[in-house]
Phi, psi and omega in degrees: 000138180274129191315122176291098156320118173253119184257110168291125196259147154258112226252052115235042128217016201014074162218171204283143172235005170188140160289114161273302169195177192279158151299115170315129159291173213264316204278338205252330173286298204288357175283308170320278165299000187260309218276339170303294164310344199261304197271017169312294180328290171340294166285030176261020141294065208337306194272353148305283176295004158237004148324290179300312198295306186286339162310269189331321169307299180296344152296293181309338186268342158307313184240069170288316201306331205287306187303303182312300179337296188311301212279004177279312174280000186246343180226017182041023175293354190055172219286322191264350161301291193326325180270357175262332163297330157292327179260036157263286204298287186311004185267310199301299188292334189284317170339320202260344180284291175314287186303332176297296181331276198308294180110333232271306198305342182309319178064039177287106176268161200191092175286114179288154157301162182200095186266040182229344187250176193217126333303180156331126151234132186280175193283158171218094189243151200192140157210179193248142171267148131055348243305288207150195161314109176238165194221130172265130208226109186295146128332117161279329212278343185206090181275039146234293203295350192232021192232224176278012155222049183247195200312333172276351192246341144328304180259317174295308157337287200311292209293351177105013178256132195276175182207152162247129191221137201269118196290142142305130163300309194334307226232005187320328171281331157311309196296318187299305212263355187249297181297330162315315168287327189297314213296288186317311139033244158323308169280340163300317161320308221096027211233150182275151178323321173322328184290002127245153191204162155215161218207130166247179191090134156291326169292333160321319201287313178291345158293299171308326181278319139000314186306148174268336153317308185299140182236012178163154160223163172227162196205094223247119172185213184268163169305323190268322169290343172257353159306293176309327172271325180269345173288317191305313179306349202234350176265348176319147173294330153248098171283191179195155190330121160226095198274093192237148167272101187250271213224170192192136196249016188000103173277162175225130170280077173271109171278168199296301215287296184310325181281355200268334184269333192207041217277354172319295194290359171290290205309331191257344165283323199276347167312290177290063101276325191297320168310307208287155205042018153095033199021065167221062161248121182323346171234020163339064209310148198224358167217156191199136190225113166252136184278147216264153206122174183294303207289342222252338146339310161308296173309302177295333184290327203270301122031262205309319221276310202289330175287312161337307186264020192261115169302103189323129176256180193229139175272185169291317156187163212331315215287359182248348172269330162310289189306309191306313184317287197315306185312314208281297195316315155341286185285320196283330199265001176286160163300144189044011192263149155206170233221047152006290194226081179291118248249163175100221209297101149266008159183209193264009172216009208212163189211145169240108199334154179167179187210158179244134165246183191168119152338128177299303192299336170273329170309303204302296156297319172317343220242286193266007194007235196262004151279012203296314190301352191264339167104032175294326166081213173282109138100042174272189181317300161302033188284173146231073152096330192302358179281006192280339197277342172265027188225118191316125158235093205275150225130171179274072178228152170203185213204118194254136178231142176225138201242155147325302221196174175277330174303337176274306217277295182330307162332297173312303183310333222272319180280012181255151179270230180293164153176160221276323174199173187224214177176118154264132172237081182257165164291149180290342148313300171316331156285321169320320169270146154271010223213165144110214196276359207253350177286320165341314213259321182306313191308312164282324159323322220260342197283299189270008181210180166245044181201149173223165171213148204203106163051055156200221196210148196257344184286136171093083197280145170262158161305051211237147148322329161239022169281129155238125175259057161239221187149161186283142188314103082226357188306320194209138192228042140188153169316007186259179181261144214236324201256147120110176180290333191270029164287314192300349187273006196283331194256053186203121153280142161296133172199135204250100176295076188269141174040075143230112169311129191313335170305328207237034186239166171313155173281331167323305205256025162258212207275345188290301188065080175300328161277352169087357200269164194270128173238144171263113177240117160287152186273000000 
C-alpha cells in the first residue's frame, strides 16, 4: 500500500508548501503507543518529570523564531498572536513543573484507625496514580497552547502519563517540530524519548482511540468529531476517560440599565472578541441578547461602526472557509434574520467580519414553534430552521437578538445547551445588589456554562489555579477542566491502602513522609 503523503498548507493561498510526513498505518499507531507504554516507568520520578517539563518550556523559548515562523505559514495567525501563544504554552509546562514540585494534586489523605468509632475504622491511606498512555488530539485554532506541547500533553506528562498525540492536518510542520523539542527534553531529563510521540491521519485518530494500551484521551475540535471519538472511547471492550472540548456558543447578556450606562464600549468590546483571531476562539461570543430601544440601538450602531472598520481576515484552511461561507449564507436566509453588517467572503482567500440579527421573539419561535406546548422544545418538529442560530458558527460572525423584557431573554436562554462560558454586562447599580434580576440572571448562566463572566469578554482564558474551561455538554463531554492546575486530575486515579504496612506503601503515603508531600491527616 502506498504511504498517504501529509502536506503543510498555506491557508492564504492554499497551496501545498512541503511534505512533512506520511499518514500512520495501523502498525505505526500500535508501535507508537507500545513504545509509549514500555516508557511509563521512566516517569514516576516526580523530579525527573518536572525536570523534563522545564526543559521543553526552555527549549521552546530558544527556538521561539523557528516555532513561530512554522506555525505562521500553516495557520496564517501571525508572529504576535502566536509569540504570545508560545509564551502561554511554555508558561503552562513550567506551571505544571511548580505543581509536580508541591505534590498537592496527589490529594493524599491519611485516616488513623480508630477501633473506638462504629464502625470500626481502619488505618487508611489514599493518592492518586497514573492512568497510562494517554492520547492527544490537537487543536486547529491553537497549534501551540492546544497542540502537541500544550495543556493536555502538559498535565499528562506532570501526572507521569506518556502521550501520543495525534496531530492537526492544520499544523503538521508545526506539530513535528515541537515534538522533535519535546523529544530532545526528555533525553536531556534522562527520560527515552517515547514519551512523547506523534501519529498523522484520520485513521490514525480511530486507531489511536481504539488502542487497548490508551487509557484516556483529550480532545479540543467540533461536536461531531469529538462526538465520534467519544462514543469509540466508550464502545471499547474496556472504555475510557474521554475528556473532550467540542462546540460552544458562549452567549452574552447585555441589560438595559448596562446599555443605557456604557453601550458605545459594549458595542466596540464585543466587536474585538467576536474578531480576534479571526473569530476562531472557542469562546468565541456567538449569541448576544441585546435589549430593544434606543439604547440597545447605541449598542448595535457602535457594533456596526467597529466590525465595519475590521480587516478580512484568513481562516486556518479553505475547508473552515467553505463552512464559514456556508454558515452564514444559512443563517442569513431565516425568517427575520438580517445582516447589519454582513459576514462572509472577503476575497479569494480571506473572509469578513459581520453579525445577523433577530428578534427574540421570533429566535423563540421560529426554534420551539407551534409544539412548544406539546414539549417539541428546541429544534423540534415545529421549528422552522431557526435552532440553526443556536449552533457554533466559527468565524468572525455572532448573532444579536434583541428582547424586550427579561422574560424573551431567559426564554432565549432557556433554548441554549451546554457552553464554555457565558458573559453579563450589567450596570454598576446592577452590580451592587445581592438580589433581584441580575443574581436572577447569574443563577440561570451558572446552569449553562463553566465560566460566567460579569462586564468583561470571555476571549482570552488565563492560565490560573482557579480557571475552568469546560461546561455541560455539548461545551465538554466531562466535568474537568482543560485549562489551568487542576487539567492534571483527568489523568490520575484514585487508590486507597488500608492496614498496609508501612514498609510496604508507596513512599508518598508513608508515615515518615519522606517526600515532603502536603497531606490532609485525620487523628
Amino acid at each position: 500500500m502506498t504511504a498517504t503523503p501529509v502536506w503543510s498548507v498555506d491557508p492564504r493561498t492554499g497551496k501545498q508548501r512541503e511534505q512533512v510526513a506520511v499518514e500512520a498505518t495501523s502498525r505505526e499507531v500500535d508501535e507508537a503507543v507500545r513504545a509509549a507504554h514500555a516508557a511509563r516507568g521512566a516517569l514516576a520520578d516526580a523530579v525527573v518529570r518536572a525536570a523534563f517539563l522545564r526543559a521543553a518550556a526552555d527549549l521552546l523559548d530558544e527556538s521561539a523564531a523557528h516555532v513561530v515562523e512554522a506555525a505562521d505559514a500553516e495557520t496564517a495567525l501571525g508572529p504576535g498572536r502566536l509569540t504570545g501563544e508560545l509564551a502561554r504554552t511554555t508558561g503552562q509546562l513550567r506551571a505544571f513543573a511548580d505543581a509536580v514540585d508541591e505534590g498537592a494534586y496527589l490529594d493524599i489523605r491519611i485516616d488513623r484507625a480508630d477501633p473506638a468509632l462504629t464502625p470500626p475504622r481502619p488505618e487508611l491511606r489514599r493518592y492518586k496514580v497514573p492512568l497510562g498512555v494517554v492520547a492527544v488530539y490537537a487543536a486547529s485554532n491553537f497549534p501551540l497552547a492546544f497542540s502537541v506541547p500544550g495543556g493536555d500533553t502538559a498535565s499528562a506528562l506532570a501526572a507521569g502519563c506518556p502521550v501520543v498525540v495525534k496531530a492537526h492536518p492544520d499544523h503538521p510542520a508545526t506539530s513535528e517540530l515541537c515534538a522533535s523539542l519535546l523529544r530532545r527534553a526528555a533525553v536531556a531529563a534522562g527520560l527515552p524519548p517515547e514519551v512523547v510521540a506523534v501519529v498523522h491521519g484520520f485513521d490514525a485518530g480511530l486507531e489511536l482511540i481504539r488502542h487497548p494500551l490508551v487509557t484516556a484521551a483529550g480532545f479540543t475540535g467540533s461536536i461531531r468529531g469529538g462526538r465520534a471519538l467519544f462514543d469509540a472511547a466508550a464502545a471499547r471492550p474496556v472504555p475510557i476517560p474521554f475528556h473532550g472540548e467540542l462546540g460552544s456558543l458562549n452567549p452574552v447578556v447585555v441589560t438595559a440599565a448596562a446599555a443605557a450606562e456604557r453601550a458605545e464600549e459594549i458595542g466596540a468590546g464585543l466587536a474585538g472578541s467576536v474578531t480576534l483571531g479571526v473569530g476562531q476562539f472557542c469562546v468565541k461570543p456567538g449569541l448576544v441578547l441585546v435589549p430593544e430601544g434606543a439604547d440597545g440601538d447605541r449598542v448595535t450602531g457602535a457594533l456596526t461602526k467597529a466590525l465595519g472598520e475590521t480587516e478580512p481576515g484568513v481562516l486556518l484552511d479553505h475547508r473552515m472557509r467553505e463552512n464559514f461561507i456556508a454558515g452564514v449564507r444559512e443563517r442569513a436566509a431565516l425568517a427575520a434574520v438580517t445582516a447589519p453588517v454582513t459576514p462572509g467572503s472577503g476575497g479569494e482567500h480571506s473572509v469578513g467580519a459581520g453579525y445577523l440579527t433577530v428578534p427574540a421573539r421570533a429566535l423563540v419561535e421560529g426554534t420551539v414553534g407551534a409544539d412548544a406546548d406539546a414539549g417539541a422544545g428546541a429544534g423540534g418538529s415545529g421549528g422552522s430552521g431557526h435552532e440553526v442560530l443556536l449552533e457554533e458558527c466559527f468565524g468572525p460572525v455572532t448573532v444579536v437578538v434583541r428582547y424586550a423584557d427579561q422574560g424573551e431573554a431567559a426564554a432565549v436562554l432557556g433554548l441554549l445547551s451546554g457552553n464554555l462560558s457565558a458573559t453579563l454586562h450589567l450596570s454598576a447599580a446592577e452590580t451592587e445588589g445581592g438580589a433581584g434580576p441580575a443574581a436572577e440572571l447569574i443563577a440561570q448562566v451558572t446552569t449553562l456554562a463553566g465560566r460566567v463572566v460579569v462586564n468583561g469578554w470571555p476571549t482570552g482564558v488565563a492560565v490560573a489555579p482557579a480557571q475552568h474551561h469546560g461546561g455541560p455538554y455539548p461545551a465538554a463531554t466531562s466535568h474537568s477542566t482543560s485549562v489551568g492546575g487542576t487539567a492534571i486530575e483527568r489523568w490520575l486515579r484514585p487508590v486507597a491502602y488500608q492496614s498496609v504496612p508501612d514498609a510496604l506503601l508507596p513512599p508518598e503515603l508513608r508515615e515518615a513522609n519522606p517526600l515532603g508531600l502536603p497531606r490532609r491527616v485525620t487523628p
